[in-house]
C-alpha positions, 0 to 999 in steps of 0.5 A, spaced: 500 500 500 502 506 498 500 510 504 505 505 509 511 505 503 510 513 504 509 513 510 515 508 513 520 512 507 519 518 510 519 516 518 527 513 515 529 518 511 527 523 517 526 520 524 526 527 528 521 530 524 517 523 521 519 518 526 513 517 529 509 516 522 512 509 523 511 506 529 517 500 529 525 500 528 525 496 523 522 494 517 521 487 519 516 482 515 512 483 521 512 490 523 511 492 516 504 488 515 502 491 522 503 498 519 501 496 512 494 493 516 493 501 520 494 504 514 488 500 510 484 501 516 485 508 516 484 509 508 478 503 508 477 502 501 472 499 497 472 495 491 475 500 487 480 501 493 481 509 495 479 512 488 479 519 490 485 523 491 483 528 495 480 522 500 487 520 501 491 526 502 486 528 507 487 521 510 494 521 511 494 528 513 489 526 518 494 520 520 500 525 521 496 529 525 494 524 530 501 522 530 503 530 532 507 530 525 507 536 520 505 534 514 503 538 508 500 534 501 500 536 494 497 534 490 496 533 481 490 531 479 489 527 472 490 534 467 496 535 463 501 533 457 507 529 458 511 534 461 506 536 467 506 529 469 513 529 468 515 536 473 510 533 478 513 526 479 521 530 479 518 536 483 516 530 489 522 526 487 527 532 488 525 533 495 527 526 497 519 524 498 516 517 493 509 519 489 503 516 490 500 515 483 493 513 482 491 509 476 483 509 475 483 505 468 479 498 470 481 494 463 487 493 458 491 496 463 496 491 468 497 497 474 489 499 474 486 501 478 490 501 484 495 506 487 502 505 486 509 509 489 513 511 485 520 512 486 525 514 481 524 517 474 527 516 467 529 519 461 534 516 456 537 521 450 531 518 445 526 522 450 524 514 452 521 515 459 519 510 465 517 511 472 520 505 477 514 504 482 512 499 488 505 495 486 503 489 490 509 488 493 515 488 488 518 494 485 516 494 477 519 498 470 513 502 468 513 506 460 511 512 463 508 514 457 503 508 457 502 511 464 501 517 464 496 516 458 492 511 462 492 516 468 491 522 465 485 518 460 482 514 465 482 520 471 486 518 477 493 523 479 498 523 484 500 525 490 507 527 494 508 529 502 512 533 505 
């Protein structure tokens, strides 16, 4: 689940300022799955999962808040060409803090609809582009066109939190 990645992510990154959005000192099988299992009681999906980006921020917000951390979300919604989607998941990704994405397509497409992390960005010299992301518990190579076409088609958009 993308809520407990980010979370967790951001309690290691910084534990004075984050700490307390993961409860444990380790990453452990154990502890994450008790993390993962408080963070899907708290975001409670449904049979679509958490299809609103404003219901997950505010969620994870809220979280922080009865973790006594401060944490602002910004979000992108499913507007914009390419290069948007682009400078939103490196804007997220240069603070040092993993995207969300939400992905809404229901048929033809492996990733929808779910959310993901995504962790890095990449662009080789022919401008092909993908997005390394964690999903169902492995970390994937994902054609960020295919991606942001399907995202920004079928509605869904991103998250970062910092």
């Amino acid at each position: 689940m993308s809520a407990a990645n980010i979370t967790q992510y951001l309690a290691s990154k910084d534990s004075t300022k984050y700490g307390k959005l993961y409860p444990f000192t380790s990453t452990s099988y154990t502890n994450f799955m008790q993390h993962m299992d408080a963070m899907y009681t708290l975001i409670n999906p449904g049979w679509l999962g958490e299809p609103s980006l404003s219901d997950y921020k505010s969620k994870i917000l809220s979280y922080a808040t009865s973790k006594s951390v401060a944490l602002t979300g910004v979000t992108k919604d499913n507007s914009g060409d390419r290069d948007v989607y682009a400078t939103f998941v490196k804007a997220g990704l240069n603070l040092d803090t993993p995207v969300a994405c939400l992905n809404m397509q229901l048929f033809g497409y492996r990733y929808g609809p779910h959310w993901m992390t995504i962790s890095k960005y990449f662009r080789d010299s022919v401008d092909n582009r993908w997005i390394a992301v964690s999903t169902w518990g492995e970390r994937e190579s994902v054609n960020f066109d295919t991606w942001q076409y399907s995202t920004s088609q079928y509605g869904g958009g991103m998250e970062y939190f910092k």
